[in-house]
Residue frames as a rotation matrix with the C-alpha (Angstrom) as fourth column:
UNK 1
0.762 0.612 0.210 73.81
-0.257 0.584 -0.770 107.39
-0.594 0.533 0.603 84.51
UNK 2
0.659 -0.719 -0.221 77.05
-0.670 -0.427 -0.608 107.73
0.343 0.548 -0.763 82.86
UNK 3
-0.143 -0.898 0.417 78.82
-0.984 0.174 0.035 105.87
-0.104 -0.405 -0.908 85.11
UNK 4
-0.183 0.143 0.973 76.61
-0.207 0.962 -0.180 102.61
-0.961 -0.234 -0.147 84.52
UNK 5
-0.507 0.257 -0.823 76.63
-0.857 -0.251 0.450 102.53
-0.091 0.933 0.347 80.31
UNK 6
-0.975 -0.030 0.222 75.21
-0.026 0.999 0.022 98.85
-0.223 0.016 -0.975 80.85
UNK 7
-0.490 0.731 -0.475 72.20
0.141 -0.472 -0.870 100.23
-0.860 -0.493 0.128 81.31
UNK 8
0.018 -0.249 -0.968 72.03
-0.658 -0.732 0.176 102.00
-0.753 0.634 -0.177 78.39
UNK 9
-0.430 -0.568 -0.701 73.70
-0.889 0.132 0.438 99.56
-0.156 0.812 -0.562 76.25
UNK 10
-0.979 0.191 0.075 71.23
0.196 0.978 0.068 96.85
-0.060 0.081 -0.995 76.95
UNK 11
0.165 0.968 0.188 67.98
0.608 0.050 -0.793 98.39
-0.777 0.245 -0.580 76.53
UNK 12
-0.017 -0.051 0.999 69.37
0.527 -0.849 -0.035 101.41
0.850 0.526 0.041 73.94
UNK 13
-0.889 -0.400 0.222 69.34
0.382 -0.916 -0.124 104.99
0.253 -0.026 0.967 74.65
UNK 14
-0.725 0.684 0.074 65.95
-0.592 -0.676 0.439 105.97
0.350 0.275 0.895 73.95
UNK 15
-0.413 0.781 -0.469 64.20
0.604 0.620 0.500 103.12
0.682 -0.077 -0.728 75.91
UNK 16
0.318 0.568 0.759 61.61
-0.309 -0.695 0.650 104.63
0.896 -0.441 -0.045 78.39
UNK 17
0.831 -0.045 -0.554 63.15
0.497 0.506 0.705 102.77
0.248 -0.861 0.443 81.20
UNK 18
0.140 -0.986 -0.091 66.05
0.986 0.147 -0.080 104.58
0.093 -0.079 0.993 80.84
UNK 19
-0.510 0.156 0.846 64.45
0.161 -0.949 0.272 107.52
0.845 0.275 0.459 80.78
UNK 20
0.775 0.632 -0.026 62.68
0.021 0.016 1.000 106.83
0.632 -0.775 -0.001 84.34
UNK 21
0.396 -0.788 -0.472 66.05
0.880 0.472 -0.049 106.08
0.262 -0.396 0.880 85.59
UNK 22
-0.321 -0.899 0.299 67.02
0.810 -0.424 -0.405 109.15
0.491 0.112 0.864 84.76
UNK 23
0.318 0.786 0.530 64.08
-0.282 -0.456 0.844 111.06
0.905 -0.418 0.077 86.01
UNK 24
0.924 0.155 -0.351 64.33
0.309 0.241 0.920 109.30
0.227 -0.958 0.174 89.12
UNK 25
-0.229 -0.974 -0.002 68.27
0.966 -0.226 -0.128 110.37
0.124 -0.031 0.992 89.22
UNK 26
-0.441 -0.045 0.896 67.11
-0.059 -0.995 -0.079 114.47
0.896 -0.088 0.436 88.85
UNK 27
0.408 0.864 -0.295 64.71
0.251 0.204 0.946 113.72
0.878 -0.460 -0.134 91.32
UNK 28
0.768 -0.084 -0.635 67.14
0.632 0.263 0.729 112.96
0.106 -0.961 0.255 93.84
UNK 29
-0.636 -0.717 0.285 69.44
0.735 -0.676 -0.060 115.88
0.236 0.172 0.957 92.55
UNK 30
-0.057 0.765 0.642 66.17
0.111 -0.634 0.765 118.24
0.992 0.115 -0.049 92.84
UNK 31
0.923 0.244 -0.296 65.44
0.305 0.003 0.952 116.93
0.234 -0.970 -0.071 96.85
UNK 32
0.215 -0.741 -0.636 69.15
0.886 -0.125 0.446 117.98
-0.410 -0.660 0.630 97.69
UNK 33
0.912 0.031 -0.409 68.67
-0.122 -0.931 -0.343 121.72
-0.392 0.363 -0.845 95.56
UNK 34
-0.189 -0.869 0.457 71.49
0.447 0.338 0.828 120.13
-0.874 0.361 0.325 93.41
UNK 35
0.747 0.582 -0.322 69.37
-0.242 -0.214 -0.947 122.28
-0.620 0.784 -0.019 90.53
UNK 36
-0.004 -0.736 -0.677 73.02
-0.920 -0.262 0.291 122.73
-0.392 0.624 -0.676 88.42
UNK 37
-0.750 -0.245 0.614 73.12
-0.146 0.967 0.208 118.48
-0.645 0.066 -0.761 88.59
UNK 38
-0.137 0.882 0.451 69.22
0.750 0.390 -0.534 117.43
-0.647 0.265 -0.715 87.75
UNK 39
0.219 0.232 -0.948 68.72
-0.399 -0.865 -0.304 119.72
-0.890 0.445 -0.097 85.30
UNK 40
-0.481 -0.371 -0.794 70.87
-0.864 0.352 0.359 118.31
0.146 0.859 -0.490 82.24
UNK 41
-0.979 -0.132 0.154 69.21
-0.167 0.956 -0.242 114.83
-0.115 -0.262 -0.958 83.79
UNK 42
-0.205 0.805 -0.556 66.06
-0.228 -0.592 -0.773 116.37
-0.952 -0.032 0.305 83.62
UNK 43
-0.136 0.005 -0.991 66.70
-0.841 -0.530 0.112 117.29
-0.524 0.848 0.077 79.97
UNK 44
-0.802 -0.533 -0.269 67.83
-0.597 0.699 0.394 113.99
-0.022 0.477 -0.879 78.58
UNK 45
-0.522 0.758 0.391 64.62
0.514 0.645 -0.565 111.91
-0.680 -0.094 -0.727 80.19
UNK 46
0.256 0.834 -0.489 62.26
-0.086 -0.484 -0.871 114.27
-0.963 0.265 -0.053 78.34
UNK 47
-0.171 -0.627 -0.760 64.45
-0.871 -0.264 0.414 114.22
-0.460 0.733 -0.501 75.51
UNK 48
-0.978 0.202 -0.048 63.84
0.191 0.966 0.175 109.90
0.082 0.162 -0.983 75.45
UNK 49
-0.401 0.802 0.443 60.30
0.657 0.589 -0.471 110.31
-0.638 0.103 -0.763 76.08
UNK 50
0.192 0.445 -0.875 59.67
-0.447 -0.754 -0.482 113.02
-0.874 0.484 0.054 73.56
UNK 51
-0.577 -0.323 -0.750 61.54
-0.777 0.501 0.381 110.83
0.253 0.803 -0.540 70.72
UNK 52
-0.999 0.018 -0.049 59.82
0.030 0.964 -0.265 107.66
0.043 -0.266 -0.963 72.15
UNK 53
-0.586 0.804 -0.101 56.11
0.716 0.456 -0.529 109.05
-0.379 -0.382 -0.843 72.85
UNK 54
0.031 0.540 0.841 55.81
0.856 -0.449 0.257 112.25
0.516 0.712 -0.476 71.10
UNK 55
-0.817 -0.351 0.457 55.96
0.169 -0.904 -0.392 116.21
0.551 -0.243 0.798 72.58
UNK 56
-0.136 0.936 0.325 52.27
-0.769 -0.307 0.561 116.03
0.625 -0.174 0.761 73.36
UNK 57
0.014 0.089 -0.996 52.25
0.403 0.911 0.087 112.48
0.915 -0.403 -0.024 75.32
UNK 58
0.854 0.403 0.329 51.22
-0.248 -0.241 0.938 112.23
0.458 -0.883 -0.106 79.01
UNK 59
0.811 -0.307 -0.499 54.77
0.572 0.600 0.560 111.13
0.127 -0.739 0.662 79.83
UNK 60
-0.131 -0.765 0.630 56.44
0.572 -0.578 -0.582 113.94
0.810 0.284 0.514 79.25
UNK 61
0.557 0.729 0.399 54.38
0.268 -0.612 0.744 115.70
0.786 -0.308 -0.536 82.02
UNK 62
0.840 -0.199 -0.504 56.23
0.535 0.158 0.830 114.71
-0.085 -0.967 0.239 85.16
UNK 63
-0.049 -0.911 0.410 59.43
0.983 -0.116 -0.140 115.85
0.176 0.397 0.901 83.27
UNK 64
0.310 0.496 0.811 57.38
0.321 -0.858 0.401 119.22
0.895 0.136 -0.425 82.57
UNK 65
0.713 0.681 -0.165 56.64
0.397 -0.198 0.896 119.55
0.578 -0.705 -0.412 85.97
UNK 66
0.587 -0.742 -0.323 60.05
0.721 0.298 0.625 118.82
-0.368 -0.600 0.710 87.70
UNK 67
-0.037 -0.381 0.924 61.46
0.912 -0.391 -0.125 121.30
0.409 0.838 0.362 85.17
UNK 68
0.143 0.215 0.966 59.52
-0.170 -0.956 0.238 124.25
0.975 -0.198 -0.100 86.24
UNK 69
0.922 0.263 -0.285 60.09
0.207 0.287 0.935 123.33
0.328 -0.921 0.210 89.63
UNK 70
-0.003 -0.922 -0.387 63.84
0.950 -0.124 0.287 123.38
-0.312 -0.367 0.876 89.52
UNK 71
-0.355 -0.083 0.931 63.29
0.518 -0.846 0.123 126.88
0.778 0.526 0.343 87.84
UNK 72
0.479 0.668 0.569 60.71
0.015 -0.654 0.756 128.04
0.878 -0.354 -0.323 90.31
UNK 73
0.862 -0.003 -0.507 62.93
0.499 -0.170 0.850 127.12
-0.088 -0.985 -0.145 93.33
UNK 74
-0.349 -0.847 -0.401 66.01
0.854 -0.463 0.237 128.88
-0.386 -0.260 0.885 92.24
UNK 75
0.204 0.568 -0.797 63.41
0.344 -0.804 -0.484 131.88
-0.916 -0.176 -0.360 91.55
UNK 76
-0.733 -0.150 -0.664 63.67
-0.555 -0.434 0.710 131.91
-0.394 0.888 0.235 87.86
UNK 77
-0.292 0.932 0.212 60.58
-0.081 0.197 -0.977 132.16
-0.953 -0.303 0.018 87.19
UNK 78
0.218 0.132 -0.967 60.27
-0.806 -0.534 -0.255 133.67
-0.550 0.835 -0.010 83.58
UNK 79
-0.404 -0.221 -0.888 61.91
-0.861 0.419 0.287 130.15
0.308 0.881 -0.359 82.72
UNK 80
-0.932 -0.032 0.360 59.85
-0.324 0.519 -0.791 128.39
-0.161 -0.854 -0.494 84.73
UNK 81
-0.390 0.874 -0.291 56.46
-0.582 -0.478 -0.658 129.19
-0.714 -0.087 0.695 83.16
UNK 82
-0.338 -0.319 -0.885 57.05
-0.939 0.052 0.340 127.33
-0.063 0.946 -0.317 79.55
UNK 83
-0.895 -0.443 0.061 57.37
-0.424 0.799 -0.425 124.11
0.139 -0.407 -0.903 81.55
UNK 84
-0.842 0.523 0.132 54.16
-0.263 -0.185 -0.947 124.98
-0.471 -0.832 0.293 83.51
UNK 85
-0.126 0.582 -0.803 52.03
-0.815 -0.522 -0.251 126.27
-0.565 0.623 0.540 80.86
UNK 86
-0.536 -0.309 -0.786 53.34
-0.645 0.751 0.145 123.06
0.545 0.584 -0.601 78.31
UNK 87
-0.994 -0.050 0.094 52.58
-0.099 0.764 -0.638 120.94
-0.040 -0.644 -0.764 81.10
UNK 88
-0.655 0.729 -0.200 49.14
0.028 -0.241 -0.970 122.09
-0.755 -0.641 0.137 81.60
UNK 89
0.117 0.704 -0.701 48.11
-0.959 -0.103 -0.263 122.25
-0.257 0.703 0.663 77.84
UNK 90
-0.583 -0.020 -0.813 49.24
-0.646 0.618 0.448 118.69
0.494 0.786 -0.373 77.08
UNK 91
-0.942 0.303 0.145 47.03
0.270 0.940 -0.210 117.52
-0.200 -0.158 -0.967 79.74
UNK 92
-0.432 0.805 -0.407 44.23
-0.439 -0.582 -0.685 119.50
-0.788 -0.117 0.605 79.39
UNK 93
-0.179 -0.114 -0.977 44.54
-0.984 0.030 0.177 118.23
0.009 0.993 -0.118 75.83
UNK 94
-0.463 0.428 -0.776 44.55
-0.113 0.840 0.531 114.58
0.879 0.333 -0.340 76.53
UNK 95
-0.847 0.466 -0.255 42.51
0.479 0.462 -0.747 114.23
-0.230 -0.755 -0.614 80.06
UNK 96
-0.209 0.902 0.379 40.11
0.554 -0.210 0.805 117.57
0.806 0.378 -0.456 79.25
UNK 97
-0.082 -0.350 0.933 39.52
0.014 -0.936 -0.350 120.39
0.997 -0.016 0.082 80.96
UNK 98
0.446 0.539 0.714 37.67
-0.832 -0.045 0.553 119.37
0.331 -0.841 0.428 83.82
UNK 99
0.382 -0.561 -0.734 40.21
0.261 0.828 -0.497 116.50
0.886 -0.002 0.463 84.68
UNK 100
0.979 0.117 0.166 41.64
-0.056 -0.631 0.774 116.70
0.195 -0.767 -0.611 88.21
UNK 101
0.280 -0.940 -0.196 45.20
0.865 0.158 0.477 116.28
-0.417 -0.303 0.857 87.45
UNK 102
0.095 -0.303 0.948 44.81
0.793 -0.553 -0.256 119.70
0.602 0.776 0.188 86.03
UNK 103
0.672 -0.100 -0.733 44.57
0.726 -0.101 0.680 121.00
-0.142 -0.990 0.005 89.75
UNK 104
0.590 -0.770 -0.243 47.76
0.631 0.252 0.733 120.71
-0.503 -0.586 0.635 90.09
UNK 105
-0.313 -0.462 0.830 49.21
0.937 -0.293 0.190 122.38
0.156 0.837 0.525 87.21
UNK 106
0.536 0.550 0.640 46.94
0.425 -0.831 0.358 125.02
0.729 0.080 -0.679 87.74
UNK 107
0.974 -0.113 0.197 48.21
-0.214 -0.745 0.632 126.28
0.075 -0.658 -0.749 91.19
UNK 108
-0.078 -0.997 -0.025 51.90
0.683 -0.072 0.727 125.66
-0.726 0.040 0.686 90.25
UNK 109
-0.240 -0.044 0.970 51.30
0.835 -0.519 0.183 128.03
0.495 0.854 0.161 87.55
UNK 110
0.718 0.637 0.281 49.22
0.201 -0.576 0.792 130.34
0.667 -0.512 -0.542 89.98
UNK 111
0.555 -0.580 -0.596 52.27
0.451 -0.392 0.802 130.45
-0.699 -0.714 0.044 92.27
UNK 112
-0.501 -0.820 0.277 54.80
0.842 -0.388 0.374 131.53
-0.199 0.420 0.885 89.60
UNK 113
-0.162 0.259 0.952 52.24
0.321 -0.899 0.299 134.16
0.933 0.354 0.062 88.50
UNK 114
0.864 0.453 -0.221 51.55
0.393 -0.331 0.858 135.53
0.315 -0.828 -0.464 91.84
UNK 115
0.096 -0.886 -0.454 55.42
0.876 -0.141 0.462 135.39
-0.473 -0.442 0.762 92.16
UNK 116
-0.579 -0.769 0.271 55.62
0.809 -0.501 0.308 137.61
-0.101 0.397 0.912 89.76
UNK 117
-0.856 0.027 -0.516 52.90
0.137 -0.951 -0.277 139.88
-0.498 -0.308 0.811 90.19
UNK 118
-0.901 0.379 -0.209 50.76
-0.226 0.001 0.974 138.87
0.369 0.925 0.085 87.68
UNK 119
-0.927 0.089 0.364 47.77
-0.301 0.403 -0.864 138.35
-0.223 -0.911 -0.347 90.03
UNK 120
0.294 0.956 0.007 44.51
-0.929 0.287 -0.234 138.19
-0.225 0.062 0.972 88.03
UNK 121
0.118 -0.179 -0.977 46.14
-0.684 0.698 -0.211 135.56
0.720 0.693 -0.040 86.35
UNK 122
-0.875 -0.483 -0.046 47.23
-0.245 0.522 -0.817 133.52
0.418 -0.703 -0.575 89.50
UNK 123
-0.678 0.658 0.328 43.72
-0.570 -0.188 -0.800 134.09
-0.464 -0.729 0.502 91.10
UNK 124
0.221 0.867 -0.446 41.74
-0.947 0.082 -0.310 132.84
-0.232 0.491 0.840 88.32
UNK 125
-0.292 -0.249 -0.923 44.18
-0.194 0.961 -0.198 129.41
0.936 0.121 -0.329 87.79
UNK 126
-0.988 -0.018 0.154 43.54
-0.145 0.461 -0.876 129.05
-0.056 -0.887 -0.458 91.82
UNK 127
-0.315 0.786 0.532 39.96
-0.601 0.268 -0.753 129.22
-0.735 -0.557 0.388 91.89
UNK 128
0.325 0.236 -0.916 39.95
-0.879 0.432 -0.201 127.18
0.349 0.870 0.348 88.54
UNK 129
-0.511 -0.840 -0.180 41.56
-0.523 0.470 -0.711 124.80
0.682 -0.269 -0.679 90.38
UNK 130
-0.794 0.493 0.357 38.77
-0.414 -0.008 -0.910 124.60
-0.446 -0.870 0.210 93.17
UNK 131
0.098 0.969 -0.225 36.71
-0.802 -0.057 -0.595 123.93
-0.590 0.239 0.771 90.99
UNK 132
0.247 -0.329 -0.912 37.87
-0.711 0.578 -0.401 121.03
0.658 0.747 -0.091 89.38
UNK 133
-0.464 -0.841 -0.278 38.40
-0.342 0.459 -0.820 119.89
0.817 -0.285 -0.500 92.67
UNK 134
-0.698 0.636 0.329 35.43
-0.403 0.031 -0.915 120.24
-0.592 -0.771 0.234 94.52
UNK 135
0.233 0.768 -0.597 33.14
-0.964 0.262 -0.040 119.04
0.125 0.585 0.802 90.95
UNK 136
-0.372 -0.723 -0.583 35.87
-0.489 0.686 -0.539 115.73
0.789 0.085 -0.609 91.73
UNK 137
-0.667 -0.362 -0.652 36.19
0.453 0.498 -0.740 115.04
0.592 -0.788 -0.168 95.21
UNK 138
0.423 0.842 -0.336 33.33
0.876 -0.284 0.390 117.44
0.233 -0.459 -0.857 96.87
UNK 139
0.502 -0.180 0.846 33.57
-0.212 -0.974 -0.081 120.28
0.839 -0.138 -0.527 98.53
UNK 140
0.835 0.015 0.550 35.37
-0.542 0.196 0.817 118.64
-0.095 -0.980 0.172 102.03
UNK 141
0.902 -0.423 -0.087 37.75
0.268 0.707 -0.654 116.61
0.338 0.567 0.751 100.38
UNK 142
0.439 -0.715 -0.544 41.76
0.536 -0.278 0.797 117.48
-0.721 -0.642 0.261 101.64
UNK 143
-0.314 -0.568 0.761 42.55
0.935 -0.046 0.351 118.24
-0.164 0.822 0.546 98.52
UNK 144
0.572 0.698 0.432 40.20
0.600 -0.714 0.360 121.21
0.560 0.053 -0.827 98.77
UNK 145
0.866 -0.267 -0.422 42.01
0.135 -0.688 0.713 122.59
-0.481 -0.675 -0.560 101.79
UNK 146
-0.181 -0.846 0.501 45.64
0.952 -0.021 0.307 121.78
-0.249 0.532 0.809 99.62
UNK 147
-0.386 0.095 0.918 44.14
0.767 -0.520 0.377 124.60
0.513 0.849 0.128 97.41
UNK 148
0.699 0.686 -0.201 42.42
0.654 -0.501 0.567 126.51
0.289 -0.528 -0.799 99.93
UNK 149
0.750 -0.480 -0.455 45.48
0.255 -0.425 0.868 127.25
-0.611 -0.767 -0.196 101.83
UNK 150
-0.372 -0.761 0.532 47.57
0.897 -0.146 0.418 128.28
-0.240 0.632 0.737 98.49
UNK 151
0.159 0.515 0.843 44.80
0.679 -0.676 0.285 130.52
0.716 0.527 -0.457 97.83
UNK 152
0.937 0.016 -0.348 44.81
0.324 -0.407 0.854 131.93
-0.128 -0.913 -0.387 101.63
UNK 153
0.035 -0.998 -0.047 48.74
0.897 0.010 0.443 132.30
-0.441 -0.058 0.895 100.93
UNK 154
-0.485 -0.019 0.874 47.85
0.735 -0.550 0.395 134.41
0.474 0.835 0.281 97.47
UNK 155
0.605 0.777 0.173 44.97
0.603 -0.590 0.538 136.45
0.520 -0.221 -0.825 99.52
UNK 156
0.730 -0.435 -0.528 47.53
0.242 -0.557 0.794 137.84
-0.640 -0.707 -0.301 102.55
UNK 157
-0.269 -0.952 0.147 50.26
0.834 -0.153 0.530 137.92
-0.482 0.265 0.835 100.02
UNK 158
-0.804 0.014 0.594 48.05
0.436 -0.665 0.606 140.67
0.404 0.747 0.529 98.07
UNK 159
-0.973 0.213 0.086 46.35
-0.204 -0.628 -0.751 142.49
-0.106 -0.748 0.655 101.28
UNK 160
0.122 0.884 -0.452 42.90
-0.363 0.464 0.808 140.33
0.924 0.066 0.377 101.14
UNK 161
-0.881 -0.469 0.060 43.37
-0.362 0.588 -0.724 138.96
0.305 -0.659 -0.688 104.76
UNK 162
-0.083 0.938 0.337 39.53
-0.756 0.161 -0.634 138.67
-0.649 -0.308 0.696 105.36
UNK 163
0.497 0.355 -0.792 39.59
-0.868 0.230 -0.441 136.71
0.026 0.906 0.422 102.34
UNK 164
0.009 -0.918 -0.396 42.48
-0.575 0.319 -0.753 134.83
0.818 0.235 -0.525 103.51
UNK 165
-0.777 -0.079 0.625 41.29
-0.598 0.402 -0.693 133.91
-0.197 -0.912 -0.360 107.03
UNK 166
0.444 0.763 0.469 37.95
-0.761 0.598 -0.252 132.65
-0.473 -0.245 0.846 105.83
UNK 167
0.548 -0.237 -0.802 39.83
-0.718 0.358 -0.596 130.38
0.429 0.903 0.026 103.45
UNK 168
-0.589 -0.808 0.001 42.37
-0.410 0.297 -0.862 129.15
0.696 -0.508 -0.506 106.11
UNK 169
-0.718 0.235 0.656 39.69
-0.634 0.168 -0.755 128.47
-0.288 -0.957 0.028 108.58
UNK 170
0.730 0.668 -0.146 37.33
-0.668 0.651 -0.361 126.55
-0.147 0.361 0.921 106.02
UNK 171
-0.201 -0.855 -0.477 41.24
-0.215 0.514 -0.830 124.37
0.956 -0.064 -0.288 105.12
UNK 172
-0.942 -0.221 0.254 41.64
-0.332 0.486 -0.808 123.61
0.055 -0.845 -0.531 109.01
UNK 173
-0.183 0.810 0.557 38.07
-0.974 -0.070 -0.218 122.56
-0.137 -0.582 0.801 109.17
UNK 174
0.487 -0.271 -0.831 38.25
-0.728 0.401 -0.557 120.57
0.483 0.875 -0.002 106.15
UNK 175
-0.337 -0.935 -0.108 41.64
-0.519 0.280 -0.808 118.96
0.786 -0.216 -0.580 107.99
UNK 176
-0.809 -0.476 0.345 40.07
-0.547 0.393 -0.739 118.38
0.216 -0.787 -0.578 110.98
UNK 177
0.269 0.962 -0.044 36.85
-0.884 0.228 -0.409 116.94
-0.383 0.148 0.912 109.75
UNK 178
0.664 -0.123 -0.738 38.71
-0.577 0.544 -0.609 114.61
0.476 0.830 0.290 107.52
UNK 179
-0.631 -0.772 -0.079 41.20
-0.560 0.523 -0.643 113.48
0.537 -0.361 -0.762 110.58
UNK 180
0.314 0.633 0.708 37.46
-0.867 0.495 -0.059 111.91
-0.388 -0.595 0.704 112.83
């Protein structure tokens, strides 16, 4: 972003376009596990849309998101959670609890706690999840199996495998109901 100040110097710093830019710049530093790059790039967008939309604003989310992500894949987790957690209360906050873009949040949190051992906690964001997702979309929906098969992951990772196969085998039904 640095290298093009035009940018910049014709909409300002702090415009939100310039802040997508940059997003969209970690992005592609994130898909090549450049984490050291997209990070600071990371920072800065959030930085513009926190001064531009507020700390609590739905556009900060994606930032949120992408954040804990580059944490969670270089397995720093502990700084990974903040993101997660943030993420997840400012929508909860403006969509409401039963919103289904809280899903998502939910079982990216649920993996980091599961990474870390914390498992009621992980279990209870996954099947919160399901629920929100099956009151949404039914009970057949792909998105269901999405979550199924994280949960099936969490079940064998913590010696449930009965628990884990039915889960996996209701997901491939799901999958192959939804491919007729």
């Amino acid at each position: 972003m640095e290298k093009n100040p035009i940018y910049k110097e014709s909409l300002g710093s702090d415009h939100p376009s310039v802040a997508k830019v940059l997003y969209e710049i970690g992005e592609n530093f994130l898909l090549q596990d450049k984490y050291a790059e997209a990070e600071p790039i990371y920072k800065q967008s959030l930085g513009i849309y926190e001064h531009v939309f507020g700390q609590e604003h739905l556009r900060v989310v994606n930032v949120l998101n992408r954040l804990g992500e580059l944490y969670q894949d270089q397995k720093k987790y502990a700084e990974a959670i903040p993101f997660y957690k943030r993420a997840l209360a400012i929508e909860e906050k403006t969509l409401g609890p039963d919103h289904p873009d809280l899903a998502s949040a939910m079982n990216n949190l649920a993996t980091l706690y599961y990474y870390q051992g914390e498992n009621m906690m992980a279990e209870s964001l996954h099947k919160q999840a399901l629920e929100i997702y099956e009151k949404e979309y039914g009970k057949d929906h792909p998105l269901i199996a999405t979550v199924l098969e994280k949960m099936a992951v969490f079940y064998e990772g913590t010696g449930r495998k009965n628990e884990a196969k039915q889960l996996t085998e209701r997901a491939k039904k799901i999958y192959s109901n939804y491919q007729k």
